[in-house]
C-alpha positions in Angstrom: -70.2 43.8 19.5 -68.6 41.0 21.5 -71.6 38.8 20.8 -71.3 39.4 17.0 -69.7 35.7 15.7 -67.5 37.1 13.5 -65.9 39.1 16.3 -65.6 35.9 18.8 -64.3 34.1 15.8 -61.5 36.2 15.5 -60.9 36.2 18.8 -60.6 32.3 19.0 -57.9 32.5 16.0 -56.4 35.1 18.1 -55.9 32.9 21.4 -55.6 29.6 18.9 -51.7 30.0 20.1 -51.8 30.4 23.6 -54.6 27.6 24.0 -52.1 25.7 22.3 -49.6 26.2 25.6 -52.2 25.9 27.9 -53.6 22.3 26.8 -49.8 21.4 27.0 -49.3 22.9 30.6 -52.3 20.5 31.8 -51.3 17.5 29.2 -54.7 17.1 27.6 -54.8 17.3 23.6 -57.4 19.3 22.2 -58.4 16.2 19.9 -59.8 13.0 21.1 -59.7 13.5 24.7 -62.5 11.4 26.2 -62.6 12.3 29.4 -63.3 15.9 29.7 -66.2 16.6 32.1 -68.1 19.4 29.8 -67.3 23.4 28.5 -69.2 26.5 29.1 -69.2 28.8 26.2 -71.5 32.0 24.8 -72.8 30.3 21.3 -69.9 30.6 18.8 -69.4 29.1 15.1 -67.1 25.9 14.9 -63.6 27.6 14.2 -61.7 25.5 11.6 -58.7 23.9 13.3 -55.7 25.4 13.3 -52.1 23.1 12.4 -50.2 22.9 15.4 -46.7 25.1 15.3 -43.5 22.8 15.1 -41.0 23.6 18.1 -38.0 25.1 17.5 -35.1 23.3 17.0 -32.4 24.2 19.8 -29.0 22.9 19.4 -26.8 21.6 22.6 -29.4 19.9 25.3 -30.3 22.0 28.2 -29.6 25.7 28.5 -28.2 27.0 31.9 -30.4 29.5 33.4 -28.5 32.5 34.5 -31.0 32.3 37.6 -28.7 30.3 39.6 -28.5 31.8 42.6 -30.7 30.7 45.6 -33.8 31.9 46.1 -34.9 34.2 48.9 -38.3 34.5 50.4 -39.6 37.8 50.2 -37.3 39.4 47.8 -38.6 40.9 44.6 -36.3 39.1 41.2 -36.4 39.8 37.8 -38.1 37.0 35.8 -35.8 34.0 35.0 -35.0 33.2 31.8 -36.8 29.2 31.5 -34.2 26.5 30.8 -35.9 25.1 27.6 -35.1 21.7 27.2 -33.7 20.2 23.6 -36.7 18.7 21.6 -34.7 15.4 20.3 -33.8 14.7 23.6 -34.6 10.8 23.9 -36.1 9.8 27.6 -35.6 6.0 28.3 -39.7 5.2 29.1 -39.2 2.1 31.2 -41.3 1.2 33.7 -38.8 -0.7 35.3 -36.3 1.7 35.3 -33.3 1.2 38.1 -31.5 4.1 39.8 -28.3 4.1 41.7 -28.3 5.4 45.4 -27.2 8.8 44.8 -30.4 9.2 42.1 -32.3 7.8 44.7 -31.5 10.5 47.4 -31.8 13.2 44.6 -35.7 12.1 44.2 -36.0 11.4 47.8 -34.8 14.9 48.5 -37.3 16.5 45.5 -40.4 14.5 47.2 -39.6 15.8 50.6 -39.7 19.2 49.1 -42.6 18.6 47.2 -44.2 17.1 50.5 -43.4 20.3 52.8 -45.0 22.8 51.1 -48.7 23.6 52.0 -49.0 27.0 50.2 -46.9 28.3 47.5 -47.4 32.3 45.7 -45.1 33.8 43.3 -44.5 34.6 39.9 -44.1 32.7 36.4 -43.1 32.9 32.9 -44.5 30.2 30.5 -43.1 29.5 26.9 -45.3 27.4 24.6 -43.7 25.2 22.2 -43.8 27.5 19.3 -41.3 29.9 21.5 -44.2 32.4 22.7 -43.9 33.7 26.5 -46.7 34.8 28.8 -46.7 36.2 32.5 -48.4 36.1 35.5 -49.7 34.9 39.2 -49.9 31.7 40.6 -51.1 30.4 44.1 -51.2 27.0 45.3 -53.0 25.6 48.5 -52.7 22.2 49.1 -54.0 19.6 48.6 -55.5 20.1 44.8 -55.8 23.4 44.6 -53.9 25.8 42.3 -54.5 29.2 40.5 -52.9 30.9 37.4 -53.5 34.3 36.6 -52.1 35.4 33.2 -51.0 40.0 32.9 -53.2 41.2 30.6 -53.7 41.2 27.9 -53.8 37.9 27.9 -57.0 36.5 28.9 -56.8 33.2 30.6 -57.1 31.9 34.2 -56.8 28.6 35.3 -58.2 27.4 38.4 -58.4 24.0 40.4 -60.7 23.9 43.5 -59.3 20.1 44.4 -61.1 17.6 42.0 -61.5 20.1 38.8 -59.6 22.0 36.7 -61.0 24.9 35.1 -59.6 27.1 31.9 -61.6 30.4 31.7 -61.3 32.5 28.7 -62.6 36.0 30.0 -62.3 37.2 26.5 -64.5 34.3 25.1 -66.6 34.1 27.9 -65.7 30.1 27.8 -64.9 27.4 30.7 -63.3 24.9 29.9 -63.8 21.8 32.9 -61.0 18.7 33.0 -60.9 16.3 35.8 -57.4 17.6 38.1 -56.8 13.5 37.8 -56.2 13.6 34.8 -53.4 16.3 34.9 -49.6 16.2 35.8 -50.4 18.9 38.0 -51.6 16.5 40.3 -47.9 15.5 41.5 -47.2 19.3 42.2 -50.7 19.9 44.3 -50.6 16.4 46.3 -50.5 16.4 50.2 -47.8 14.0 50.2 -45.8 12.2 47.7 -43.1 9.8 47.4 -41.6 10.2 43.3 -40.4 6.7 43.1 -43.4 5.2 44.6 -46.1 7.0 43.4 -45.5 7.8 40.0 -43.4 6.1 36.9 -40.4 8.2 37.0 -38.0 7.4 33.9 -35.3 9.6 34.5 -33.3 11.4 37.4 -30.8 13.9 36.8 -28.6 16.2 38.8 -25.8 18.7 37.7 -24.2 22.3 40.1 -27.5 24.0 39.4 -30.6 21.6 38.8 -32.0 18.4 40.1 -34.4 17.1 37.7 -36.8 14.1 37.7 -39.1 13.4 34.6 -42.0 11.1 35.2 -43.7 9.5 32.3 -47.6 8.9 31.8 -48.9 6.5 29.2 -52.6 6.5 28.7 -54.1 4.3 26.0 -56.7 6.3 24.5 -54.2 9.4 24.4 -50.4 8.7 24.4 -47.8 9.2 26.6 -47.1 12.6 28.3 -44.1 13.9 30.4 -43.2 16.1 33.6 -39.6 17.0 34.0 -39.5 18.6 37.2 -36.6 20.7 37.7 -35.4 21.7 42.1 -32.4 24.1 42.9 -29.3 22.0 43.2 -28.3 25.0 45.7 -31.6 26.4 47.4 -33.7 23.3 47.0 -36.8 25.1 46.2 -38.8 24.6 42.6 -37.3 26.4 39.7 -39.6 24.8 36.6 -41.8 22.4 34.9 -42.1 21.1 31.5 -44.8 19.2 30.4 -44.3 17.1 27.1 -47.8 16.2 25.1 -48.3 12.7 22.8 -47.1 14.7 20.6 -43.9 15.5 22.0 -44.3 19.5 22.1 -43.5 21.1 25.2 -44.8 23.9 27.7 -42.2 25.2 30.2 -43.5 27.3 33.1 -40.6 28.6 35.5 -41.6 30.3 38.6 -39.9 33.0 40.9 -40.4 35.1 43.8 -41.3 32.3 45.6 -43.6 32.7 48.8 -44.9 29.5 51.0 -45.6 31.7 54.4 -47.8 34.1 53.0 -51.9 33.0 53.3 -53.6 32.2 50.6 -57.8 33.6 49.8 -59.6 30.6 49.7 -62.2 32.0 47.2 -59.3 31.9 44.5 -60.0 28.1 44.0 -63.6 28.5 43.5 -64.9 27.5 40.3 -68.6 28.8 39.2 -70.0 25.7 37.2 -73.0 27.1 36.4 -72.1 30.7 34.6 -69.7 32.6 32.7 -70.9 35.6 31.8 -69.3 38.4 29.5 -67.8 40.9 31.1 -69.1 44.1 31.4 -68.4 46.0 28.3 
């Protein structure tokens, strides 16, 4: 039955939405994008394209998280509500941009983080930009190599072994392969990075419960694209990421339950470039 193209039609419709999310999370639209490396998928009919949902309109700028308490390793929190940024929010993009000395120690302070950790597990909510929220797993192993695992029934994984990034669809039986350079989530999986060195960062903010840095990507066959990182004013440690597409609609992931001691299974970053199977059933 799961072969039958009018079943696997229905189940790209179905998944339309959350693919949606996921092409913002890794900041590669689904049209024109020239540089993906190739996709594995069980023969399907061409599904008609679906119009893209409008975000929401939300009123005041940022929303205060009520997860402002520091983090502690090992404990077992509730999942955060994501601070969702306000849509007609207008980033300065220049390249040239100038920060004083206290913006300067705030991104100085978010690359050191950035730059410590080796291995990262915990637990994250995503919300796509038409308001939908997913769960799940995510492990990181530096350098390059990341891993999100979405609770059922949600399909999706995503996986990057260090040089590729791979969506898998076990649903569809399709895998979708992106070069990792050409992803924001490049800056979170480095070895080592300096913010104001070794990216365009347009914008460095700091309040009593966030530190946030946006850096801004302009590609000429695609747009421009943004990453707001967002640190614990308090605890230091990563509290979210929003990734804005050319078309300015955003994906927010926040994470919790945070972990960088605990080893991470190297197999989770391997990607099988020759099959995707069906699963059984």
């Amino acid at each position: 039955m799961k072969r039958d193209p009018k079943y696997l039609m229905t189940q790209r419709y179905t998944h339309r939405g959350l693919h949606c999310g996921l092409a913002l999370l890794i900041a590669i639209s689904g049209a024109g994008f020239a540089t993906v490396a190739f996709s594995q998928a069980a023969p399907v009919p061409q599904a008609i394209p679906v119009p893209k949902p409008a975000p929401k309109a939300r009123a005041g700028g940022l929303q205060m998280s009520a997860q402002d308490k520091p983090l502690t390793t090992g404990t077992t929190q509730a999942p955060p509500t994501p601070v969702i940024p306000n849509p007609n929010r207008n980033v300065p993009a220049n390249v040239f941009a100038t920060f004083d000395a206290n913006q300067k120690a705030q991104a100085a302070r978010v690359s050191t983080y950035l730059s410590s950790l080796q291995t990262l597990v915990g637990n994250f909510v995503q919300v796509g930009p038409d308001g939908s929220k997913t769960k799940g797993d995510f492990y990181i192993q530096k350098p390059g190599k990341v891993r999100f695992e979405y609770d059922d029934p949600t399909p999706i994984a995503i996986i990057a072994d260090g040089s590729s990034l791979a969506v898998r669809d076990k649903k569809l039986a399709t895998q979708d392969i992106y070069p990792l350079s050409q992803t924001p989530l490049r800056f979170l999986l480095s070895d080592r990075i300096d913010l104001l060195k070794d990216t365009n960062v347009v914008s460095v903010t700091a309040d009593d419960v966030f530190i946030s840095v946006t850096i801004e990507e302009k590609q000429a066959l695609i747009g421009t694209s943004r990453l707001m990182l967002m640190i614990g004013t308090k605890d230091g440690q990563l509290k979210q990421w929003t990734v804005t597409d050319p078309q300015g609609y955003d994906t927010t992931i926040a994470v919790y339950n945070l972990d960088s001691s605990k080893k991470v299974d190297p197999g989770l970053f391997k990607i099988d470039f020759t099959n995707y199977s069906l699963p059984p059933g």
